[in-house]
Structures are given as C-alpha cells and as structure tokens.
MMTF fields as JSON, N, C-alpha, C and O atoms, coordinates in Angstrom:
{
  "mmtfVersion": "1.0.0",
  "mmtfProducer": "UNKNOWN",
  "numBonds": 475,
  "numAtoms": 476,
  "numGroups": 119,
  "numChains": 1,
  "numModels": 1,
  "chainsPerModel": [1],
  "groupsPerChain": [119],
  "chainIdList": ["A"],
  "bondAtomList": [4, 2, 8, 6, 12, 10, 16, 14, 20, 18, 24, 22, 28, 26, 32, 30, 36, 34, 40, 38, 44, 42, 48, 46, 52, 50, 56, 54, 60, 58, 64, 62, 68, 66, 72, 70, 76, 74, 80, 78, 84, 82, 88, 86, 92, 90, 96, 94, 100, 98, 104, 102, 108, 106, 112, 110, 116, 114, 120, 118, 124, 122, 128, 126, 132, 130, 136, 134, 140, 138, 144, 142, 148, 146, 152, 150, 156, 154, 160, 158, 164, 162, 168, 166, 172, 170, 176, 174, 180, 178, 184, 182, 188, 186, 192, 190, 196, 194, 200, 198, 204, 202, 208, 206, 212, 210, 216, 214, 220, 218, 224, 222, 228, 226, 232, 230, 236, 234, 240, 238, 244, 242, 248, 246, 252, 250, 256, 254, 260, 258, 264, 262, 268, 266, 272, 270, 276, 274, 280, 278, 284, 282, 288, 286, 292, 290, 296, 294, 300, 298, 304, 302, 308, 306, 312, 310, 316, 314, 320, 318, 324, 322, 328, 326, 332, 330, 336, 334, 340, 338, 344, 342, 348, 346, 352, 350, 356, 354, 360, 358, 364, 362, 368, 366, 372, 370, 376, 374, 380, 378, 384, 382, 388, 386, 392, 390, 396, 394, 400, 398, 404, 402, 408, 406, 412, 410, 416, 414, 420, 418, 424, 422, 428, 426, 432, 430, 436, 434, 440, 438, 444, 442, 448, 446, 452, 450, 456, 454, 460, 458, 464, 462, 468, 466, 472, 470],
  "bondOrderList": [1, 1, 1, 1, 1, 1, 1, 1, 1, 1, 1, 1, 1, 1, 1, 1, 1, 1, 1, 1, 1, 1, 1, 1, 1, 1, 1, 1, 1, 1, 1, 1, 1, 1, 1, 1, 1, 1, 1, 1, 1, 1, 1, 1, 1, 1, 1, 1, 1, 1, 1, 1, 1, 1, 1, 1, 1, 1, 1, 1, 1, 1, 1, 1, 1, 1, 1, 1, 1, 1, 1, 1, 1, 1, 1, 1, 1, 1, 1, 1, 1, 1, 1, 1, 1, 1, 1, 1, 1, 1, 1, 1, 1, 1, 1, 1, 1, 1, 1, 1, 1, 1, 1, 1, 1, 1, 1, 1, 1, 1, 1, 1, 1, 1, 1, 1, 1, 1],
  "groupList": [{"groupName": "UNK", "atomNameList": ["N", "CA", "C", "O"], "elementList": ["N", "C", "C", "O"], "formalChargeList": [0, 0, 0, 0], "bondAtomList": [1, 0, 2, 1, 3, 2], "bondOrderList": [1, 1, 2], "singleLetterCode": "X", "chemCompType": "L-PEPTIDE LINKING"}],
  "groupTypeList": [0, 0, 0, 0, 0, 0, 0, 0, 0, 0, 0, 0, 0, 0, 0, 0, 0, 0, 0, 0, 0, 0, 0, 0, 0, 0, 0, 0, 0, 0, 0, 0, 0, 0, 0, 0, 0, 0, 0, 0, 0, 0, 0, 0, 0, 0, 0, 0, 0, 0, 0, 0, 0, 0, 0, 0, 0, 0, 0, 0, 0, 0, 0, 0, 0, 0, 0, 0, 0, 0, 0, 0, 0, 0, 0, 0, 0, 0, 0, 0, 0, 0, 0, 0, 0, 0, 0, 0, 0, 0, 0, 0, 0, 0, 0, 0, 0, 0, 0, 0, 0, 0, 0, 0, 0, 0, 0, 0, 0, 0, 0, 0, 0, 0, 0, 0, 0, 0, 0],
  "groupIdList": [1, 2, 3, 4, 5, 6, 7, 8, 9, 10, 11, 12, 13, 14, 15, 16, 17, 18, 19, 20, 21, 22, 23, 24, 25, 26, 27, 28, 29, 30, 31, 32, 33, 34, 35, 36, 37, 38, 39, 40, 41, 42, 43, 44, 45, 46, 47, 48, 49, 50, 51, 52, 53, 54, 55, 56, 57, 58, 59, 60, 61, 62, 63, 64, 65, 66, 67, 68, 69, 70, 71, 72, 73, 74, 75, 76, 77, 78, 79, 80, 81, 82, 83, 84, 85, 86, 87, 88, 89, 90, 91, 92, 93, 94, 95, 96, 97, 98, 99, 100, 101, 102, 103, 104, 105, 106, 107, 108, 109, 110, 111, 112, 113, 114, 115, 116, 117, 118, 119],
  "secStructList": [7, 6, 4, 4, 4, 6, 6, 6, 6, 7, 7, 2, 2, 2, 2, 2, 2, 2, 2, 2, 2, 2, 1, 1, 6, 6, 7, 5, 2, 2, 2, 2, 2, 2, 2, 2, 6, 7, 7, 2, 2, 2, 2, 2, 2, 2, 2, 2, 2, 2, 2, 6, 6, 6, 1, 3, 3, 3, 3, 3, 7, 1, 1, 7, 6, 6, 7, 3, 3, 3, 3, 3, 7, 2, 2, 2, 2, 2, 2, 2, 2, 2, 2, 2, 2, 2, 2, 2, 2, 2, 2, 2, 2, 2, 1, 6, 6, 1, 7, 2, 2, 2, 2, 2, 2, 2, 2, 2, 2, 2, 2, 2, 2, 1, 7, 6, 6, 7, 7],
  "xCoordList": [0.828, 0.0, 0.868, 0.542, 2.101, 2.723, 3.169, 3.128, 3.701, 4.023, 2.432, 2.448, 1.481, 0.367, 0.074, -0.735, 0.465, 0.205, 0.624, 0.261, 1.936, 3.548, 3.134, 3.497, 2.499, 1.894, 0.901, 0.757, 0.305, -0.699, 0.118, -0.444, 0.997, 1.886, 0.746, 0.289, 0.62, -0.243, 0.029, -0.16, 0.569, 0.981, -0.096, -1.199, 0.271, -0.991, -1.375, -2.465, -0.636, -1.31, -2.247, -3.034, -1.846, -2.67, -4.254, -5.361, -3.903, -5.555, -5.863, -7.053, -5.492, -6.1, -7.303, -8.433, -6.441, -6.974, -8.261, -9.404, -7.891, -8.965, -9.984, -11.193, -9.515, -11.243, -11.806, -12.931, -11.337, -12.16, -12.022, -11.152, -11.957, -12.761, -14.002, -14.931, -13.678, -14.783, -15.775, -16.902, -15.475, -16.625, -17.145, -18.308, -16.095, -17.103, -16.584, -15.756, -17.182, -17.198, -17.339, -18.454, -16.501, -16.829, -16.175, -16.711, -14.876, -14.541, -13.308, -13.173, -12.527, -11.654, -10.346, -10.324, -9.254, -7.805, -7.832, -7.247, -8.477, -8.15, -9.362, -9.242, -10.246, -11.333, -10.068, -9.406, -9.847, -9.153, -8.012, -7.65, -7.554, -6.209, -7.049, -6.814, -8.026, -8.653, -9.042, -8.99, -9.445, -10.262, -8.884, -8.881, -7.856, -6.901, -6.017, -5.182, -5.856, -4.815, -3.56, -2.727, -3.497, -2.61, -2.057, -2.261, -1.229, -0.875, -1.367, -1.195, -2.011, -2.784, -1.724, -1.924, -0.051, 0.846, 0.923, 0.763, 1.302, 1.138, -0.327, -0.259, -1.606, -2.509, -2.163, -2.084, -1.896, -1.917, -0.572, -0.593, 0.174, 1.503, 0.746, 1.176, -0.273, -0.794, -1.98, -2.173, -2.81, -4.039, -3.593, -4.271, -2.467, -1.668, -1.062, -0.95, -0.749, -0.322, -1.262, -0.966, -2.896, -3.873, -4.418, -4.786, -4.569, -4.712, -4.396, -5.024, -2.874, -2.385, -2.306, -1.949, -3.043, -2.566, -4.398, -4.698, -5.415, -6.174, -7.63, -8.629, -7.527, -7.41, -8.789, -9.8, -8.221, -9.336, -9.865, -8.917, -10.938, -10.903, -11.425, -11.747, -11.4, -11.242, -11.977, -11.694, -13.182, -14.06, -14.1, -13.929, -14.458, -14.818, -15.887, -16.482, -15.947, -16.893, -18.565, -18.766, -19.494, -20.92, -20.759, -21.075, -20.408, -20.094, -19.575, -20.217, -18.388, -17.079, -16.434, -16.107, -16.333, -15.561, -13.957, -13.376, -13.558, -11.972, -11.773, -10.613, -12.801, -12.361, -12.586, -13.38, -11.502, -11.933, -12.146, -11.455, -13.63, -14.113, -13.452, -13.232, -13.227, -12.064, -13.438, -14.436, -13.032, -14.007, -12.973, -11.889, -13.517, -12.85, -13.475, -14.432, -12.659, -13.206, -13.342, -13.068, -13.652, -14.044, -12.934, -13.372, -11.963, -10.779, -10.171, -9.543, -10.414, -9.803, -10.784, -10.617, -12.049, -13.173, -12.781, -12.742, -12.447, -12.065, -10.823, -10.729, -9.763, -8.418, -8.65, -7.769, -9.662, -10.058, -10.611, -10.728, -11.251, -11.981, -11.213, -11.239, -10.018, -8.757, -8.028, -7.835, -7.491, -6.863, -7.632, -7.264, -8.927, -9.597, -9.722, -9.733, -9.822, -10.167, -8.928, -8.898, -7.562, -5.747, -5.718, -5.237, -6.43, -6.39, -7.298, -6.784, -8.76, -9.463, -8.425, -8.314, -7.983, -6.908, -6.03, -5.837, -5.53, -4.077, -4.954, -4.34, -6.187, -6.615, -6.634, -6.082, -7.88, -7.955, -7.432, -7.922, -5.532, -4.749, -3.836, -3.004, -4.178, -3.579, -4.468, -3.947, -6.227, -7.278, -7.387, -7.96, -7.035, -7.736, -6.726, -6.418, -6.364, -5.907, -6.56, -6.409, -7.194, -7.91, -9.449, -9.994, -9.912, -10.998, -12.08, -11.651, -13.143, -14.166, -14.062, -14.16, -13.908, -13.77, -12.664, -12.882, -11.323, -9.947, -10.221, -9.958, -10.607, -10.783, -11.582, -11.388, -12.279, -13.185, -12.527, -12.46, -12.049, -11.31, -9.705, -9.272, -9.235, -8.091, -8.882, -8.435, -9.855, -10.407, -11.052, -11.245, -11.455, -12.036, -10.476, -10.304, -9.463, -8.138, -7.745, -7.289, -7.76, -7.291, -7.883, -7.323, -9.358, -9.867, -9.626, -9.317, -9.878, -9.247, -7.957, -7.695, -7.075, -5.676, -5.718, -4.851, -6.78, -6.71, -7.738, -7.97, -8.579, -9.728, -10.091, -11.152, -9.276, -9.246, -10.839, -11.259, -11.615, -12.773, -14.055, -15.175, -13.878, -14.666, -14.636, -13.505, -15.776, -16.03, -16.567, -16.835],
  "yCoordList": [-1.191, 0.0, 1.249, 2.253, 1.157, 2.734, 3.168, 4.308, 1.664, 1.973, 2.942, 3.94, 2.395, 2.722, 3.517, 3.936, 4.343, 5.589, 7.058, 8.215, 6.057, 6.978, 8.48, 9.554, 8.496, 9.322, 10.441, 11.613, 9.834, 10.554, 11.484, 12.566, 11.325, 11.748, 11.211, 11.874, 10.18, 9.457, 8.359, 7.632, 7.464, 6.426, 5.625, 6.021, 4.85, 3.365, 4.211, 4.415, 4.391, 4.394, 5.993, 6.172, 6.959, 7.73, 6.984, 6.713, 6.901, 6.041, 5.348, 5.619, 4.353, 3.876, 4.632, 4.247, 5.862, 6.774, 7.442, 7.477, 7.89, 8.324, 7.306, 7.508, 6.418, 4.831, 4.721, 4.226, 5.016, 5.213, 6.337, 5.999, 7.41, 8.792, 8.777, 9.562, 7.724, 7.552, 7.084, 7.458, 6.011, 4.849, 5.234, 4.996, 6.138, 6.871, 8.609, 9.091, 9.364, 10.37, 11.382, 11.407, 12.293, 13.004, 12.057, 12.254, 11.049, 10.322, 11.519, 12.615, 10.871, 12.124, 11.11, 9.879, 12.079, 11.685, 10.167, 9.29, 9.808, 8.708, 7.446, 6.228, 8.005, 7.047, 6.486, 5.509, 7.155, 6.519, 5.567, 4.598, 5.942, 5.065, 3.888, 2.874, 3.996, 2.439, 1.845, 0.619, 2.58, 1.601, 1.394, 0.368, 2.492, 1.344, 0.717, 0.184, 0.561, -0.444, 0.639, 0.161, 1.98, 2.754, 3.052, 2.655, 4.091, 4.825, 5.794, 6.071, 6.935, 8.316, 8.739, 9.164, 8.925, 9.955, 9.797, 10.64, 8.04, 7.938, 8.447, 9.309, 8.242, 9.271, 10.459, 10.918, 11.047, 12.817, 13.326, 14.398, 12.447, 13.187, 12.519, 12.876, 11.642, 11.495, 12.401, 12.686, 12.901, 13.318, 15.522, 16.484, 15.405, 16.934, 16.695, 17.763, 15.844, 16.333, 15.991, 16.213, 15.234, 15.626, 16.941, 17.51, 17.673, 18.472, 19.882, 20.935, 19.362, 20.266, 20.598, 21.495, 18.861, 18.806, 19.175, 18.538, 19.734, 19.977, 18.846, 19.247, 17.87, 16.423, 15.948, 15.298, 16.695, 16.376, 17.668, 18.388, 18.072, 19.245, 18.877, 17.746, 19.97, 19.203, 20.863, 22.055, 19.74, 21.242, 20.278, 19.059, 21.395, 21.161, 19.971, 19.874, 18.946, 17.554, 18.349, 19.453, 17.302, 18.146, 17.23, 17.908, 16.003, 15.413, 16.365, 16.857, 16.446, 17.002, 18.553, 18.561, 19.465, 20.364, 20.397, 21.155, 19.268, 19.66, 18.54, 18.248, 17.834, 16.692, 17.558, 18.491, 16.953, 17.948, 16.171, 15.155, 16.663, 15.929, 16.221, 17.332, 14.912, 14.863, 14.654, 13.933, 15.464, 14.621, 14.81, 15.36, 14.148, 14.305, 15.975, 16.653, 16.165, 17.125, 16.821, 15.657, 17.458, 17.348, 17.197, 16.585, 17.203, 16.983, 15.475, 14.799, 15.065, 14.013, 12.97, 11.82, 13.505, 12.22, 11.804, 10.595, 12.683, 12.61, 11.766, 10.639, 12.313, 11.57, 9.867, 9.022, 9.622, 8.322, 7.421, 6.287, 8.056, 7.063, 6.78, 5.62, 7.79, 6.945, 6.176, 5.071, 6.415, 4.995, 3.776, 2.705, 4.138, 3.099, 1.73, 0.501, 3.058, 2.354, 1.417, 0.306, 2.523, 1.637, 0.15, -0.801, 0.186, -1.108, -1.897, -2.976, -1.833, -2.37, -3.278, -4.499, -2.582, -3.227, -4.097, -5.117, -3.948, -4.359, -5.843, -6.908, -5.765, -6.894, -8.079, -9.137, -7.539, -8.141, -8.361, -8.914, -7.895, -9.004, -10.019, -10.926, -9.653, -10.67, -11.879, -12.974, -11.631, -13.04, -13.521, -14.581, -13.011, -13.433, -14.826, -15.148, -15.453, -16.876, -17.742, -18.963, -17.156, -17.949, -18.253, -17.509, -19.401, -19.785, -18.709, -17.776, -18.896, -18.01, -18.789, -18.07, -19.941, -20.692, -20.557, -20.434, -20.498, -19.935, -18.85, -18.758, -17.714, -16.101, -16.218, -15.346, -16.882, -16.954, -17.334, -16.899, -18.46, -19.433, -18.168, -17.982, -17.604, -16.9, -15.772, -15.577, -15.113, -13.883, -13.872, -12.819, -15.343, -15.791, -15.559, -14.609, -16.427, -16.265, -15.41, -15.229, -14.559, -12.888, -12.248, -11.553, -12.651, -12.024, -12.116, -11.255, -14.205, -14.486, -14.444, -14.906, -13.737, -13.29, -11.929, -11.465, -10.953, -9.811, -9.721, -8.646, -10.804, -10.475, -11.789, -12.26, -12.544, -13.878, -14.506, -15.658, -13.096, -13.613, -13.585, -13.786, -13.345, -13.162, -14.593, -15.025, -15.367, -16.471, -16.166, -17.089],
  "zCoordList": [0.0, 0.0, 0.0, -0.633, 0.8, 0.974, -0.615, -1.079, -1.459, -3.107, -3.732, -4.452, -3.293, -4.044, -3.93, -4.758, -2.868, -2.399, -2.571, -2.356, -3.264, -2.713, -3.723, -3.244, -4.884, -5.534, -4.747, -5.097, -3.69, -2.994, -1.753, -1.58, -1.111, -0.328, 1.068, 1.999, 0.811, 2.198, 2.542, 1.567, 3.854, 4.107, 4.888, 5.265, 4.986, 5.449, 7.087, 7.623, 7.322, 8.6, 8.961, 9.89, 7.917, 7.642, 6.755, 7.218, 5.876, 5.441, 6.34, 6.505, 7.307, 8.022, 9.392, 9.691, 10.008, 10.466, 9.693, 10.147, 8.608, 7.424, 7.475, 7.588, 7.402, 7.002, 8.634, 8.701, 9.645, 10.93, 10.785, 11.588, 10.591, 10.478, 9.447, 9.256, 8.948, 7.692, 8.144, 7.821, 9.13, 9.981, 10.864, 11.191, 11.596, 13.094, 12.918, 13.691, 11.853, 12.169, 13.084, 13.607, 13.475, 14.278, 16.11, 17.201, 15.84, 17.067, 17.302, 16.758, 18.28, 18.9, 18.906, 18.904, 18.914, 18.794, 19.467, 18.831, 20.717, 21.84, 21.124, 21.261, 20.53, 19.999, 19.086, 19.436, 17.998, 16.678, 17.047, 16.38, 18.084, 18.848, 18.946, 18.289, 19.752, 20.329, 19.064, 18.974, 18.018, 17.23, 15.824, 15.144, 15.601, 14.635, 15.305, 14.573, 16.404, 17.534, 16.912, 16.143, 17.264, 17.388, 19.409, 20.556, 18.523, 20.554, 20.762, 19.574, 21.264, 21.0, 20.568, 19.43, 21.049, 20.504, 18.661, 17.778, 18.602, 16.644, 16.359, 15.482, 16.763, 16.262, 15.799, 14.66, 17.248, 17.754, 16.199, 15.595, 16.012, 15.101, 13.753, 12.657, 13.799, 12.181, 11.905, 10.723, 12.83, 12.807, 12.692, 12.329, 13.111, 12.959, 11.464, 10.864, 10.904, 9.566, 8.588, 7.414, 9.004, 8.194, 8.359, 7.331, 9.719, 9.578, 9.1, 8.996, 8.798, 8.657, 6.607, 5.843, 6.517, 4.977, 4.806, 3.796, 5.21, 5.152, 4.83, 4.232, 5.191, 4.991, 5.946, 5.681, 7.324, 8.263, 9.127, 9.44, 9.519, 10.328, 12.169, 12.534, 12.995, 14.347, 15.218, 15.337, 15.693, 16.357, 17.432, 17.435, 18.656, 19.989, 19.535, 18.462, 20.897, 20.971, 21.495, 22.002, 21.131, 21.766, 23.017, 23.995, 23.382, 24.391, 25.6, 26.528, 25.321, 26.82, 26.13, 24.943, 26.741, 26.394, 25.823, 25.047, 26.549, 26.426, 25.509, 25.217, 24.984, 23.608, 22.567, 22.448, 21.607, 20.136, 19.149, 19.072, 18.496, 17.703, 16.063, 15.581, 15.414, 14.313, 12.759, 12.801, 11.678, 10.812, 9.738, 9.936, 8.184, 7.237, 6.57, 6.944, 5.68, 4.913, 3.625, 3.335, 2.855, 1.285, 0.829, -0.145, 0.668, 0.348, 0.772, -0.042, 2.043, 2.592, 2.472, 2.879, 1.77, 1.472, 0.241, 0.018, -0.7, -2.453, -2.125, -2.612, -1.236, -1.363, -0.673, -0.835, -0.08, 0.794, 0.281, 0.745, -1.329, -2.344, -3.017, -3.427, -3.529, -4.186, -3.518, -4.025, -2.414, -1.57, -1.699, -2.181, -1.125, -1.694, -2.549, -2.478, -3.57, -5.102, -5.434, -5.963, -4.775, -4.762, -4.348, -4.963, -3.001, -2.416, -2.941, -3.237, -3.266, -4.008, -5.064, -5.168, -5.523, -7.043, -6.584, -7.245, -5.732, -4.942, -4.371, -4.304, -4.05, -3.58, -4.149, -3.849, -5.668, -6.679, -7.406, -8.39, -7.272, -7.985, -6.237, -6.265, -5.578, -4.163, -4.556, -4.768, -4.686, -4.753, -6.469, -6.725, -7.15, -8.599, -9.009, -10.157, -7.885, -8.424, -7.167, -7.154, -6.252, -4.884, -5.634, -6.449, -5.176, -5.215, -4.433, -3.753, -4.571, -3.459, -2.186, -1.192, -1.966, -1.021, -0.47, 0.735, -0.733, -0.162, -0.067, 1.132, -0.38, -0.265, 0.814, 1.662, 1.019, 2.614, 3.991, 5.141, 3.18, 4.577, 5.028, 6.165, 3.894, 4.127, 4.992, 6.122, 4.639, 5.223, 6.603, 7.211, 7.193, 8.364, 9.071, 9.835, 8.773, 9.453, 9.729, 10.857, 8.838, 9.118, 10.267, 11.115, 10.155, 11.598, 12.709, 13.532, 12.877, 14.039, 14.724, 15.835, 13.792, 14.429, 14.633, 15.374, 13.994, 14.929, 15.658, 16.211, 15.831, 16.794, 17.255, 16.844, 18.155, 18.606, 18.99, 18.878, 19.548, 20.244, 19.261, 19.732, 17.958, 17.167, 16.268, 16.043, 15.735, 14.991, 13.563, 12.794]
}
C-alpha cells in the first residue's frame, strides 16, 4: 500500500486513520487510537499532519468540552476514495488466483488473528 500511495503523499497508517474517520465520524484523537490499535501519541503526530494537509478538520466535541471531535473534509473524502479504489486493485490481484472458497477461509483467518474472540 505505501508503493500505491507513494503518488498521494499518504501512508498506510494515515488512510487507516482516514477509514475510521470515515466509519465513526466526528470520534476524537483517543477514539481513533482504540479503534486502529494505534498509541494516542502515533494518532496525535498522524491526525496533525492531516490536519495540517487539510485532509481532516477538528471542532470542539458536543459530548465534553476539552475533547476535540475529528471529521474528514471534502478533500480528505475525495483523497479516501482513491486509496480506496488503490487497495481495491491491490486486492484483486492478491485473490484473482484464490478460489471463493480460499478467499473466505483466508479472510475468516485474518480475523481471528486480529480479533481472537470473534467467529
């Protein structure tokens, strides 16, 4: 992915942040940590150079005062459908020699090694 990218000046672990800003809009620096199995500090130094690349914007939470709620912007939604679309491709040449039946059984595995308690 970072090759596929390398055009976009965006690295995996930035899109990854981006696709849970995508999923839970409007979460806060410490949400996005919990949910891409980051550290808040690798957030806090990825979520400052989207912001800074105009990518994501960041207003006070309606929750808590002192949380600032993170979203994408129009810019970082357009740039999130091309990553996208990158990996999309990148997939469908990883499976286009797997059966649908290996593409399943491989994709069940994948889970249960990042999410042991899930079937």
């Amino acid at each position: 992915m970072e090759r596929a990218f390398a055009d976009l000046q965006i690295t995996t672990a930035q899109f990854v942040v981006m696709t849970m800003l995508d999923a839970y809009p409007h979460a806060s620096g410490a949400d996005l940590a919990r949910l891409a199995l980051l550290t808040p500090q690798t957030v806090h130094g990825i979520t400052s150079n989207l912001l800074r690349a105009g990518l994501i914007s960041r207003a006070p939470s309606t929750v808590h005062g002192r949380i600032q709620s993170l979203a994408l912007t129009g810019a970082g939604r357009k740039l999130l459908a091309e990553c996208k679309a990158r990996v999309a491709f990148l997939e469908r040449g990883l499976t286009a020699d797997l059966t649908g039946q290996e593409e399943e059984m491989i994709r069940k595995w994948l889970v249960r090694l990042t999410l042991p308690d899930v079937e």
